[in-house]
N, C-alpha and C positions, 0 to 999 in steps of 0.2 A: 648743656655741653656743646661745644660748637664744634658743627660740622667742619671735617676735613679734608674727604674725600671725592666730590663733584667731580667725575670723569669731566675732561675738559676744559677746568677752570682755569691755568693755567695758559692754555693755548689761546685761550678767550681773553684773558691779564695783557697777553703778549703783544695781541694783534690790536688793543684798545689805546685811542690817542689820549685819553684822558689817564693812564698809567704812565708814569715815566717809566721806563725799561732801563738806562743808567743810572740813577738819579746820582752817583758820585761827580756824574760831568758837569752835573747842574751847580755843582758845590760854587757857593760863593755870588752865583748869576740866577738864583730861583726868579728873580724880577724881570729879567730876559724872555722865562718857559709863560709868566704871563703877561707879558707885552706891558707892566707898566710898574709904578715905583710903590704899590698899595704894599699894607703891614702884612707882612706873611704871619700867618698863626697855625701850627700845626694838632692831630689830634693823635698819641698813639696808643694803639688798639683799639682802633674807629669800630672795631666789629663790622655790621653791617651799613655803616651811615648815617642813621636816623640821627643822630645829633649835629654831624658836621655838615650835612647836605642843610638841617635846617636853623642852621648860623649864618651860610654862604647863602641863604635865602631874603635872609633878615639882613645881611650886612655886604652888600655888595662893594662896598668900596676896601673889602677886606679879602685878600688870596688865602685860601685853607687848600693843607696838604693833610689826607687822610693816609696813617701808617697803619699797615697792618701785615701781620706774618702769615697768615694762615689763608693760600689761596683761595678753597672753599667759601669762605668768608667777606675776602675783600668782592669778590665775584656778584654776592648779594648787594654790597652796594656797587659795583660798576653797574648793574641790571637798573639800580633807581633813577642814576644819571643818566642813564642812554635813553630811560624814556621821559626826565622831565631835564634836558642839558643847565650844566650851570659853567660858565666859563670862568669862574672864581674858584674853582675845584680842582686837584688832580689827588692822582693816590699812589703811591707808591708801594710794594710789595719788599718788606725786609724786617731785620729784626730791629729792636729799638737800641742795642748796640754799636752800632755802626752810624746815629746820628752824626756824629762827628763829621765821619768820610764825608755824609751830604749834605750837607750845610755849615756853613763857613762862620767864622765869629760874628755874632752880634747880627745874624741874619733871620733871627725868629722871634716875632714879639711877645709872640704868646700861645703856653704850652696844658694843652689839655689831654688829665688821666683821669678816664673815665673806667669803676669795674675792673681795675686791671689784676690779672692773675695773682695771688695772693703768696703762692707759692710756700706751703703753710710750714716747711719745714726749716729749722734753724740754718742749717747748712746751706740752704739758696736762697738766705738775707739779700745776698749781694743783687740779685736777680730782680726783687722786685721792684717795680720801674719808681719806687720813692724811697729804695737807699741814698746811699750818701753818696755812691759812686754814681748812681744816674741821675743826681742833683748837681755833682760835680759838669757831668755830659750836660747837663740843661744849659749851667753858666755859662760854658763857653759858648754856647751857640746864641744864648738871648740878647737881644738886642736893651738900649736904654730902655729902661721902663717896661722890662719885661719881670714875667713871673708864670708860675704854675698853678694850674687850676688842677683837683683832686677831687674827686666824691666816689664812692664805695658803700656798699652797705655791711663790710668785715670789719668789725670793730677791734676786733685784735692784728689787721694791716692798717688800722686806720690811728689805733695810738702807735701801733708801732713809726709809721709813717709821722704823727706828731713828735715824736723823740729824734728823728731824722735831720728833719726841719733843723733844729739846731743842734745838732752834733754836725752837719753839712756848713753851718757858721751862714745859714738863711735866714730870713723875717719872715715869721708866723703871720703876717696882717690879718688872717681873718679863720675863723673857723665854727663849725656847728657842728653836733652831734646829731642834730632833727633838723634836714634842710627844710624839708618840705611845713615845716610848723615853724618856721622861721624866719619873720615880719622882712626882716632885711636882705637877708640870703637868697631868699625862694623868689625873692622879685624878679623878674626875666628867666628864669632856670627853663632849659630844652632839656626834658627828657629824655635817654638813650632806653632803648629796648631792653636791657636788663634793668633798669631803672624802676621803668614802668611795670617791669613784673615782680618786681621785690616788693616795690612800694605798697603795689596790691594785695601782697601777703601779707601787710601791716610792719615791714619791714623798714626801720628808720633808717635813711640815707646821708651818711656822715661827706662833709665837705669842709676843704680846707683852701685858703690863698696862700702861697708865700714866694718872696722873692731875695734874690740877695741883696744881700746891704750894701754892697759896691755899685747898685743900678736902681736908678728912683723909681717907683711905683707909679706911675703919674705916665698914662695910654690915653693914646688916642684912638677913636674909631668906635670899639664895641662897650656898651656900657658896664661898667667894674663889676656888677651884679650878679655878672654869666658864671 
């Protein structure tokens, strides 16, 4: 369960240069906060880091913005950055509704849901971050040749999530039911901390690609594998 309460984190969030504290200002100018014209690719519900920090490791000529709601939490990974800095990083503190507000059309190339809250009851379909509504929210913000990256180990958000894909009028390109036994898929795969603890359990780790059909498939920068 993730922590939420860290007296302080907050005030720690606030004071950090690597948190945008507006980020609605940044709307449209994310290439400005880092001084240059690289593919922004965001991650939301970063959790602690361990996946985004080591993307932005492996792929420097790419700016990753880690989203996360829950203070407590982002706070774990600002603590990674501050003591190993990556200037390809920043993170923002908010819900994954309000994508819109901060980022402008066609300003994100590529969108990773790692684990994300399953929200298991019927009535808050709409909530979990691979409805149709926050597929709706991806298109508008993805840039050409953009698309969404998905893995989870809840098999019943993970077909639900397959039936999404197209009732949203996206393209399935890719999908496994077993990443990790999976010759194609598992090639380059970063880990995320709930990842590595499910997988341990013997827990299979379902993963999907899709992108709309109005914007080509076809990216530059990080290898299609991830």
């Amino acid at each position: 369960m993730r922590l939420r309460n860290i007296p302080g984190s907050r005030e720690a969030i606030a004071a950090s240069g690597w948190c945008i504290q507006e980020p609605e200002k940044a709307r449209g100018g994310w290439n400005h906060i880092f001084g240059n014209e690289h593919p922004i690719h965001i991650e939301i519900g970063m959790g602690k880091g361990q996946f985004l920090i080591q993307l932005a490791k492996e792929n420097p000529q790419i700016n990753y913005i880690g989203i996360e709601k829950y203070s407590s939490v982002l706070l774990r990974a600002l603590q990674k950055l501050e003591e190993d800095p990556l200037e390809n990083v920043r993170f923002i503190r908010m819900d994954a509704e309000e994508l819109c507000q901060v980022f402008g059309r066609g300003e994100v190339s590529r969108i990773y849901l790692n684990f994300s809250d399953p929200w298991p009851k019927d009535r808050h379909a709409k909530r979990r971050l691979t409805s149709r509504q926050f597929f709706t929210r991806y298109h508008e913000i993805l840039a050409a040749g953009g698309r969404v990256e998905f893995k989870t180990d809840n098999t019943a958000l993970f077909e639900f999530s397959l039936e999404e894909v197209t009732a949203a009028g996206w393209r399935l390109d890719d999908f496994t039911r077993d990443l990790h036994h999976d010759p194609v898929m598992r090639e380059g795969n970063i880990m995320t901390e709930y990842e590595e603890r499910f997988s341990a359990l013997g827990n299979p780790i379902h993963k999907l690609v899709a992108s709309p059909y109005s914007i080509s498939v076809t990216l530059a920068g990080e290898s299609p594998s991830r």
